[in-house]
N, C-alpha and C positions, 0 to 999 in steps of 0.2 A: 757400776752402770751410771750413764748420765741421769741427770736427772730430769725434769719435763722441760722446767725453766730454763737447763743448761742445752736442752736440746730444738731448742724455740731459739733460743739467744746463738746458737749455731748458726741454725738458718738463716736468721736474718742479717748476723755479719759476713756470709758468706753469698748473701741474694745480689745481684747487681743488676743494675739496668738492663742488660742482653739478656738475664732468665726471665726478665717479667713481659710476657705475651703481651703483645700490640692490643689485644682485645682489654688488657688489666691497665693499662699504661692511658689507653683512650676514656677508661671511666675513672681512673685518678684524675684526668684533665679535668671532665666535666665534672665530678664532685668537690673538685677544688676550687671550680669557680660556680660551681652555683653555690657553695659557702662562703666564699668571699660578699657574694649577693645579701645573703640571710645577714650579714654579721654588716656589712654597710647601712642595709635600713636597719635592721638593730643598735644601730649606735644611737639612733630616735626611743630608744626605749628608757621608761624610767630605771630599770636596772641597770642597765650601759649606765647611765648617767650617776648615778650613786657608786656602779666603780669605778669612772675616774675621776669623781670625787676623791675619791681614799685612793685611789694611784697617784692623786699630787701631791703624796707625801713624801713617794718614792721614784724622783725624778729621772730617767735616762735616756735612750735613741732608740726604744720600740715604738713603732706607731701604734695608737690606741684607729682601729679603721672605722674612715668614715666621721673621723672628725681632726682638728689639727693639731691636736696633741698628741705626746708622746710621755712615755713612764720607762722604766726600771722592764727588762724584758718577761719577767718574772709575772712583777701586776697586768704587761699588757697581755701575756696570756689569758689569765683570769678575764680582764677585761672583754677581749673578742671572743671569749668563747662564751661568756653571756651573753654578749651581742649577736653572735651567730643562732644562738637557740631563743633569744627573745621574745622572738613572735611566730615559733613555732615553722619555720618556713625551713628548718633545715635538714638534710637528708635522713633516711631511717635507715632500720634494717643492718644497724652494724650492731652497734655493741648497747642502745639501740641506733643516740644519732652520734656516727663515728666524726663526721666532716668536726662539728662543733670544737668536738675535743682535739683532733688530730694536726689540723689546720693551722690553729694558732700558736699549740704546741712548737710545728716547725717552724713557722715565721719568727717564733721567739729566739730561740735558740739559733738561726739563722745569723741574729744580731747580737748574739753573744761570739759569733765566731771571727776567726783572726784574718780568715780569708774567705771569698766568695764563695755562698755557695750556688752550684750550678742549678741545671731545673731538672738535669737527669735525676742528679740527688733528692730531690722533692718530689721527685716520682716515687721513687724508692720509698722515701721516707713515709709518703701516704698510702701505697700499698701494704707496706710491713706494717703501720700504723691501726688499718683495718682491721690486716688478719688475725693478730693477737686478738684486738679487742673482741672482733665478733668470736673465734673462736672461744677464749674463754667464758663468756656469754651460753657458747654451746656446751663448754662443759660443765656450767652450771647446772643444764639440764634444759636453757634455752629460756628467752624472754619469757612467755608465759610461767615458767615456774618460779624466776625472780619476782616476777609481777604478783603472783598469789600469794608470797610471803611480804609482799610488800615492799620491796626492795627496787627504787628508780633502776633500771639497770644501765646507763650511762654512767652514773655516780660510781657502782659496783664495780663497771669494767673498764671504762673508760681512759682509766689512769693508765691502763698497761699501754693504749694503744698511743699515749701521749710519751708517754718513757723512750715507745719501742721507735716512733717518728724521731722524736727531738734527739735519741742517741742517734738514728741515724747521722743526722744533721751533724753533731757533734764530730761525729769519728770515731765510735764507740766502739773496741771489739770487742767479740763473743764472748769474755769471760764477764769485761764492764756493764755489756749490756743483761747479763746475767744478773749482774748486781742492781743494776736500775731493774727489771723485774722484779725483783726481791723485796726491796724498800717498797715498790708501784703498791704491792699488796697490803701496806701496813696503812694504806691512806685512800681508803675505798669505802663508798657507803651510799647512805642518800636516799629516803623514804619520800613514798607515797603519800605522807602527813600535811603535803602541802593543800592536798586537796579539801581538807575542812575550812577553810577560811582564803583559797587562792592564792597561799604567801608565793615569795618571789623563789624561797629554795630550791624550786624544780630548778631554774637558773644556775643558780650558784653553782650546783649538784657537779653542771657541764663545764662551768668555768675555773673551777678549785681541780678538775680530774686534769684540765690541762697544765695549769699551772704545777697542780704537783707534779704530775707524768716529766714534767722540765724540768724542775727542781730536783726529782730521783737520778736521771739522767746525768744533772750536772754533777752530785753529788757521789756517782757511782764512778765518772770523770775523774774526780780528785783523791778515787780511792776508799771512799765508803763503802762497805761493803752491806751486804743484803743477805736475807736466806737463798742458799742452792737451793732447800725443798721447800720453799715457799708453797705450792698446791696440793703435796702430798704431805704432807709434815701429818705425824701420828698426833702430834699435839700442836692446835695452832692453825694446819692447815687450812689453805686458803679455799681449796674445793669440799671440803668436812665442814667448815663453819658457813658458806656462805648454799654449798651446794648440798648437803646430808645424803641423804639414799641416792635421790636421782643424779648424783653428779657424774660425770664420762669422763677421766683421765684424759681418754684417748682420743677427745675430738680435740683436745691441744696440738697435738701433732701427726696428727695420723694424715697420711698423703699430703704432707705438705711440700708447696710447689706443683703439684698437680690440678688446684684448681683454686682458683681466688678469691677470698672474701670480697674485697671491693666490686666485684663484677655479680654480688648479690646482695648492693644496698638499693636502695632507692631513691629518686629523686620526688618533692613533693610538692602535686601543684596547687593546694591549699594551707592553708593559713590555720590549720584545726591538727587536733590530733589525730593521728595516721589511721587512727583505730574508725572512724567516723568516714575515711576517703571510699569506702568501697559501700558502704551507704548509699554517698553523696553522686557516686558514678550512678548508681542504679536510677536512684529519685531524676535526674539531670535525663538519662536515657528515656526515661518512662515520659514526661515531660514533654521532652524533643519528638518522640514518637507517636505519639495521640493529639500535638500541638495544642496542651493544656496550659493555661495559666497559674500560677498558686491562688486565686481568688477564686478556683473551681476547685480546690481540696477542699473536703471535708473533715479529712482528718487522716492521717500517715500511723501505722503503727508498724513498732520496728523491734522484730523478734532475734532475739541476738544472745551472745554466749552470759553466763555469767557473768566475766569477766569486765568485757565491753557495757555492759549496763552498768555494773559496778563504777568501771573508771569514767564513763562518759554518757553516765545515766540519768548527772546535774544539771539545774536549770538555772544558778544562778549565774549571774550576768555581771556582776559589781566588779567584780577585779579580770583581767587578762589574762588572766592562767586558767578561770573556771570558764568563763566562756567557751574557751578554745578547747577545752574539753569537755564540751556539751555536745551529743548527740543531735538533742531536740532542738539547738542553736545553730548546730551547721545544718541541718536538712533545711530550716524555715529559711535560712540565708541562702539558703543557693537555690533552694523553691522561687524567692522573690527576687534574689541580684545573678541567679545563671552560673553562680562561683562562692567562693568564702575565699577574698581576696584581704589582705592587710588591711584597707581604710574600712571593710566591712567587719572585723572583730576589733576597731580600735573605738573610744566611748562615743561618738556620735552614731556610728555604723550599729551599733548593738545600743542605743539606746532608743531607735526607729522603733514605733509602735507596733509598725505592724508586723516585726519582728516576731514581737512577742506575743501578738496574737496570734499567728500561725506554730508558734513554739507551745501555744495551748491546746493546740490539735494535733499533736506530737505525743504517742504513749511508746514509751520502753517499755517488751515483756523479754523476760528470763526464756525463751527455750536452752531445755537441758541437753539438748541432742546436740548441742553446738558449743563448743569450747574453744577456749583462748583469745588475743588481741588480734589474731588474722581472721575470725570467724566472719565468713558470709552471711551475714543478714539477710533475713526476708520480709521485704515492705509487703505490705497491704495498705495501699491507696484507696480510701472512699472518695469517691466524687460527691458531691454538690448534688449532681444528677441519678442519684442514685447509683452508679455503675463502682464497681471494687477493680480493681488490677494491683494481680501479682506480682512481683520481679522480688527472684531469689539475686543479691547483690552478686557479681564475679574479682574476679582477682583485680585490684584497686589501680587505677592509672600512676604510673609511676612506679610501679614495682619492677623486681628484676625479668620476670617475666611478664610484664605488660608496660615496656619503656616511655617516657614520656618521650617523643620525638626532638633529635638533638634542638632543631629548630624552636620548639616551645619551651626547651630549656632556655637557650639564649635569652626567648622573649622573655622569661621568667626573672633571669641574670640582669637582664636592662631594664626593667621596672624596678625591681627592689634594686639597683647600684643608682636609674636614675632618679630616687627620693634625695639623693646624697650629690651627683655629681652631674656635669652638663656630659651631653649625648657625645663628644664626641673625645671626651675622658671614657666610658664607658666604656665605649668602643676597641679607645687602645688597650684597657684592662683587661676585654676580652681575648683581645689580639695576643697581647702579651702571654694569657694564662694558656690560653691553649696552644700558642706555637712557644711552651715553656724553656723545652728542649736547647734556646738559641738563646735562653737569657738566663740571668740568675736571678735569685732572689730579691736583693737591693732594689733591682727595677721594681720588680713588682709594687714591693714596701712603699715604694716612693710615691705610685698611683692609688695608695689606700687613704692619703691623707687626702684632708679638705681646707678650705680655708673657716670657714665658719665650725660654731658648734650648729647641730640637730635643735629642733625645734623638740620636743618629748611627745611621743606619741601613749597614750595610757588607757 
């Protein structure tokens, strides 16, 4: 009998642009350029910048995006996929953020190839790219149970979804891409550690999953071989060590081609972690609706899972990784600026006093009735005037079932691309990525570069 990996590696060399629904094809569009967006103002991040420091060691014709260099296709994965997650701006809900990993994966590998590749293929490539990663995600037992043992879960799954794109790209068949799964499994990891002190490894986590996800690929290309029971293995395996009791074999491939991971990630319209957006709707609605000021709060209390208190139940401010995972930091930001936009978690925007005065009227409590990183929160708003207002939070803007409107996509795509490029660069980047289908790759490549380096944004 096949084995899981052998029958994943099936599907996907045998998927072609006519089986993937107009519906899967339209949100590989928009996921792929609202990543190209996150990874262009990310090339402003001090992370970007430290990896193409150390990518000018490793000279070649990938574009590092969003500034005018180029590296070795290998580093520039790494590189853009730091830059795509840097400031937090990049989709969720795959494996968690699929685009980060996927993205730059096939752009690399694009530039390793002998001949063009089209943008049919780069559909392809980000749809198959998706589904592995969020599926194996779901047989782990699903983000929340990565998350409670501590486990980033990008770092954990990501790498398959960077293998399963960049063979695409390559020309991988079922058996190589069988083998790029195999190897994807020996180079997955990435904790939650980063949170004691705000280091940069949440980063990394994204940009190491892309690079290797290419490097298994190329490697499986020239004949490397991989474990076939890479997720079953009695010893070793990949869903036993990573996933124990609650793991699901079978949400690896059960109905696959029936319905598609990418058409259940999300796009994000803040600058914070995802876990904090359905908060920040509620606080914004309540706001909008009583036509309150934040200088009439008394004080916000924000009853939420375990979990979410746990990851985003910090207040400090010092570095850009713990900000953006503060709770108490995106309510008082979007209380006072309407939003938690990029120049509002970078050190001027979070170093506003009154910030941090409203982030002191801010209590996190644990309720136990509520579990996981999707849990709905329930604010209680004191007024100034004595008056309290409820609002239990709803399913968070930008999810798969409450879409961000393509329109404030775009607008979203053309701020963060125009920190990087004039309006009317922008513009054909946009043109290009979503009428994909009539260009290849190259083109695109070509519109990622700039003339200048990024200013560093920290």
């Amino acid at each position: 009998m096949s084995t899981l990996s052998q029958r994943f590696a099936a599907f996907a060399a045998a998927t072609s642009y006519a089986d993937i629904p107009a519906s899967a094809r339209d949100r590989a569009r928009i996921h792929l350029l609202d990543t190209l967006g996150a990874a262009i103002a990310g090339s402003a991040s001090r992370e970007a910048a430290i990896s193409r420091e150390v990518a000018a060691g490793s000279p070649g014709g990938a574009a590092l995006w969003g500034t005018p260099a180029t590296s070795a296709p290998l580093a520039a994965a790494f590189g853009n996929g730091v830059a795509a997650h840097a400031f937090e701006l990049d989709d969720s809900g795959g494996c968690d953020h699929s685009g980060a990993v996927v993205v730059p994966a096939l752009f690399a590998a694009a530039a390793l190839s002998d001949t063009p590749v089209d943008g049919r293929t780069a559909i392809e490539a980000v749809v198959l790219g998706y589904e592995i990663a969020r599926r194996v995600q779901s047989a782990l037992g699903g983000y929340d149970e990565l998350n409670a043992k501590g486990w980033h879960s990008t770092g954990v799954c990501g790498t398959f979804g960077a293998a399963v794109a960049a063979g695409r790209v390559l020309g991988l068949d079922a058996d190589q891409l069988m083998h790029a799964i195999g190897l994807a499994g020996s180079f997955t990891g990435g904790t939650w550690a980063f949170l004691g002190n705000g280091a940069m490894s949440k980063r990394m986590h994204v940009g190491r999953a892309a690079e290797t996800g290419l490097h298994c690929a190329l490697l499986a290309r020239s004949g490397f071989t991989g474990p076939s029971e890479l997720f079953e293995a009695r010893w070793g395996g990949f869903l036993g060590l990573y996933g124990g009791d609650g793991a699901d074999p079978g949400a690896l491939v059960t109905d696959l081609g029936a319905g598609w991971q990418v058409e259940r990630a999300s796009i994000k319209p803040y600058a914070s972690c995802r876990s904090t957006h359905a908060a920040i709707d509620a606080l914004l609605d309540v706001l909008a609706e009583h036509t309150l000021q934040a200088e009439q709060l008394a004080g916000i209390e924000v009853r939420t899972s375990p979990l979410i208190a746990d990851m985003c139940g910090g207040r400090d401010l010092e570095s850009l990784v713990t900000a953006q995972l503060s709770m108490p930091f995106a309510l008082a930001t979007a209380a006072l600026r309407g939003t938690v936009a990029l120049e509002d978690v970078a050190a001027p925007g979070r170093s506003d006093p009154s910030v941090q005065d409203l982030m002191d009227r801010v209590a996190i409590t644990v309720d136990p009735a509520q579990s996981g990183g999707s849990a709905a929160p329930l604010l209680r708003i004191q007024l100034r005037d004595g008056g309290l207002i409820q609002r239990r939070a709803g399913i968070p803007l930008g999810a798969w079932t409450n879409r961000l409107p393509e329109a404030a996509t775009l607008d979203k795509f053309r701020a963060l691309a125009g920190t990087r490029m004039a309006g009317e660069r922008v513009e054909r980047l946009a043109k290009l990525v979503l009428g994909i289908e009539e260009v290849d790759l190259a083109a695109i490549a070509l519109t990622l570069t700039t003339r200048t380096d990024p200013e560093i944004i920290s």
